[in-house]
C-alpha positions in Angstrom: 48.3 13.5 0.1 46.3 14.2 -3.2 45.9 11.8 -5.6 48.1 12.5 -8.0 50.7 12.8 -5.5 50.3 9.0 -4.9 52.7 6.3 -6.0 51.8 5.0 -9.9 51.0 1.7 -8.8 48.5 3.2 -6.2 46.9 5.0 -8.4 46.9 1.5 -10.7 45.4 0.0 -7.4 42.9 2.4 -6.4 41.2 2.3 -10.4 41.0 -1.6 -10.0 39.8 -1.4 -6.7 37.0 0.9 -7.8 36.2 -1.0 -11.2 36.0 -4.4 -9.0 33.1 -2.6 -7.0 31.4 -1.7 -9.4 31.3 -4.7 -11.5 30.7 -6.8 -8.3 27.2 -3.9 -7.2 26.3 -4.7 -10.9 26.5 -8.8 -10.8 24.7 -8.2 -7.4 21.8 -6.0 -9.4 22.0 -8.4 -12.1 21.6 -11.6 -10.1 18.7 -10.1 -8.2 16.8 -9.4 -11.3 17.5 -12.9 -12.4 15.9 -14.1 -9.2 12.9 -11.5 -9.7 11.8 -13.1 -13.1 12.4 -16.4 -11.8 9.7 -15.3 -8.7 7.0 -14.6 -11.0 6.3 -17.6 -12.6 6.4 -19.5 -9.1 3.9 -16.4 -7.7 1.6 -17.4 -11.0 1.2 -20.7 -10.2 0.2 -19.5 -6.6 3.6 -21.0 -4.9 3.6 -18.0 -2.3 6.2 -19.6 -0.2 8.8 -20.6 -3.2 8.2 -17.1 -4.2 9.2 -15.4 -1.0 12.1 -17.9 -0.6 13.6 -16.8 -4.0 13.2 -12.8 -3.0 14.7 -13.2 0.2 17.8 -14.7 -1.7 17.3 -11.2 -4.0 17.1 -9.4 -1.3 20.1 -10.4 0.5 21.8 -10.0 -2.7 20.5 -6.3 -3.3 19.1 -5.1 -0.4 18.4 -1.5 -1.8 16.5 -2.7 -4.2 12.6 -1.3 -3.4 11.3 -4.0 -6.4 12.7 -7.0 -4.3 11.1 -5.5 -1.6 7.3 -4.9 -2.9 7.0 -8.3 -4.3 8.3 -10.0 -0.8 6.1 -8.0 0.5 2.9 -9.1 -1.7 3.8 -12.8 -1.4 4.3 -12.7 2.2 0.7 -11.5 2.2 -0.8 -13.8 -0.3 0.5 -16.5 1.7 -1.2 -14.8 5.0 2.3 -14.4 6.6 1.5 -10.8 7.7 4.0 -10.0 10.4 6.4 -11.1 7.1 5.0 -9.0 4.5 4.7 -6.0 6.9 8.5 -6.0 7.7 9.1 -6.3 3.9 6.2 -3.3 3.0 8.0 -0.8 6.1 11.0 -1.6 4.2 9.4 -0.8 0.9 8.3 2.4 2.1 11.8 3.5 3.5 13.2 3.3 -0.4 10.5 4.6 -1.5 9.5 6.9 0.8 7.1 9.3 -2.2 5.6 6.5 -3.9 2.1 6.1 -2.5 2.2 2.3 -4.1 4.5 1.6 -1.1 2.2 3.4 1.7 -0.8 1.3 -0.3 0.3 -2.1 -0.1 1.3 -1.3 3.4 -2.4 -0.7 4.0 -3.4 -3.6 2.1 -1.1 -5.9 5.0 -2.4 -3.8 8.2 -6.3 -5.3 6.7 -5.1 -8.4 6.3 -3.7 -7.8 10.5 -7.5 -6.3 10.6 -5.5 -3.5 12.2 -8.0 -0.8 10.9 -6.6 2.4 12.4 -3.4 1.3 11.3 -4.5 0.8 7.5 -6.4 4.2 7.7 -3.1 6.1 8.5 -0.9 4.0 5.8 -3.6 4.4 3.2 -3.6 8.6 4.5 0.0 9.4 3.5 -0.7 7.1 0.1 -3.9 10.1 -0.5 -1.7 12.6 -0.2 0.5 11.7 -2.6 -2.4 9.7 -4.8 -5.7 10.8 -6.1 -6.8 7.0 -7.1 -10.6 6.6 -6.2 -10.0 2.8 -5.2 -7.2 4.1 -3.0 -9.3 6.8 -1.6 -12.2 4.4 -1.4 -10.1 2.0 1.0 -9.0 5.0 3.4 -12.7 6.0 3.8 -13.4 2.5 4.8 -10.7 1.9 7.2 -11.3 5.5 8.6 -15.2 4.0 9.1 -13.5 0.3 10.0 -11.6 2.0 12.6 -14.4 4.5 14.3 -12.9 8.1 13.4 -15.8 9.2 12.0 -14.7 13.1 12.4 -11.8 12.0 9.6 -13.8 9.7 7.5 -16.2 13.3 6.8 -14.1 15.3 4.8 -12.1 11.6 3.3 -15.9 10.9 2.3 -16.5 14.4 0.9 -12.9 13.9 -1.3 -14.1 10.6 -2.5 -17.2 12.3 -3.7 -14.9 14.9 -5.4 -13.4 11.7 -7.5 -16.0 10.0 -8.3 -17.7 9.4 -12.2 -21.0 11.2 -11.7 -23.1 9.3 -12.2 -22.5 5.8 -11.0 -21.6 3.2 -8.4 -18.5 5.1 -7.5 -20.6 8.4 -6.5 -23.0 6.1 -5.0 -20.9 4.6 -2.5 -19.0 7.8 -1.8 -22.4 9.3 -0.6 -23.1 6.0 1.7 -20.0 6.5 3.6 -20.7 10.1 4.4 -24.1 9.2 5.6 -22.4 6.7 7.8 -20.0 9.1 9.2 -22.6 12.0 9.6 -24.8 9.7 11.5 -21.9 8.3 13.7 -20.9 12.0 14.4 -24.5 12.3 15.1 -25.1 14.9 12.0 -28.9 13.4 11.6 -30.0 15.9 9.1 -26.8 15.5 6.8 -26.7 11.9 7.5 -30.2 11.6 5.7 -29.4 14.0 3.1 -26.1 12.2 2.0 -28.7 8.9 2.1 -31.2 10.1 0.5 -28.6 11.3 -2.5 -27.9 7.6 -2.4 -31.4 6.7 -2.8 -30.8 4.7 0.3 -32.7 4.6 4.1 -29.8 4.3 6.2 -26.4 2.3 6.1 -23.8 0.6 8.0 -20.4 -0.5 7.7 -19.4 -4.3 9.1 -16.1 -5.8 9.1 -15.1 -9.4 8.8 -11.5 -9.6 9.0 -9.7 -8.1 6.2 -13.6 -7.6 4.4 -15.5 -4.1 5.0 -18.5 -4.0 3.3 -21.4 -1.5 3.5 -24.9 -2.3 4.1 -28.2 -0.1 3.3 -31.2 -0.1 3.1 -34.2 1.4 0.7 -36.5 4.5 1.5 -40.1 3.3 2.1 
């Protein structure tokens, strides 16, 4: 039976019906905002846990909403509660499945897991939808972090692509491809990438979530 076929008062019933939803998905969206401002002055003042108590109340409230979502997911990991924030990021990154932010931060909790390999592939997808040098600059260093040197080559040789010649950026960016090239066994364009770097040789260590690269000068 069509619509207009219906009975008046069904048609009176079925208009109410659908104004009642909608009003009660806007409170819903309305409340959760309410509960996102109120988040961020407890997240200020370095309350992690308060913060992610009062998103998970926004998120039950609006659970399609990707904002709840990245800021449970950056207070979970603040507060060092990874297996926490990385539920909240994989949710993140379902809603927002072309928004490299969401692939980021996703990267940012697999470091804090010191699950390199796993950071290198979250901070991938983010590059190909990103050309951020800070973003770029983590995937390098996960790609190093995590031993897949063949990968880290041509992430190394993009980096150098984005990097403000010249300066620390470029500097770095040349560092890691000597890294790679040596740990691919490349000896000759391992010291040529070093020697662009003014540097001897280099290697990457990691200390939990930290990677940092160390060199050393030509004699």
């Amino acid at each position: 039976m069509k619509y207009k076929q219906l009975p008046g008062y069904l048609q009176i019933l079925i208009i109410v019906a659908g104004l009642l939803l909608a009003a009660a998905l806007n409170w819903r969206h309305l409340w959760a905002g309410h509960l996102i401002r109120k988040s961020r002055a407890s997240f200020a003042a370095g309350d992690y846990k308060k913060t992610a108590d009062i998103l998970n109340e926004a998120a039950s409230t609006d659970p399609e909403n990707p904002d709840v979502w990245w800021r449970l997911c950056s207070a979970y990991r603040f507060a060092g509660e990874f297996d926490l924030a990385l539920k909240a990021c994989k949710r993140q990154v379902q809603l927002l499945p072309h928004d490299w932010k969401s692939y980021r931060d996703l990267g940012y909790v697999y470091l804090g897991k010191t699950d390199f390999a796993q950071a290198a592939a979250a901070f991938g997808e983010a590059t190909l939808l990103s050309s951020d040098f800070e973003l770029h600059d983590f995937y390098v260093r996960s790609l190093l972090a995590s031993k897949q040197y063949d990968k880290a080559i041509p992430a190394a040789q993009r980096l150098l692509e984005l990097a403000k010649i010249p300066g620390p950026d470029h500097d770095s960016a040349y560092e890691y491809l000597g890294i790679a090239y040596a740990k691919t066994r490349q000896r000759n364009k391992a010291q040529e990438a070093f020697r662009n770097e003014h540097v001897g040789s280099c290697e990457l260590t990691t200390d939990e979530s930290d990677m940092d690269v160390d060199c050393v000068g030509n004699n």
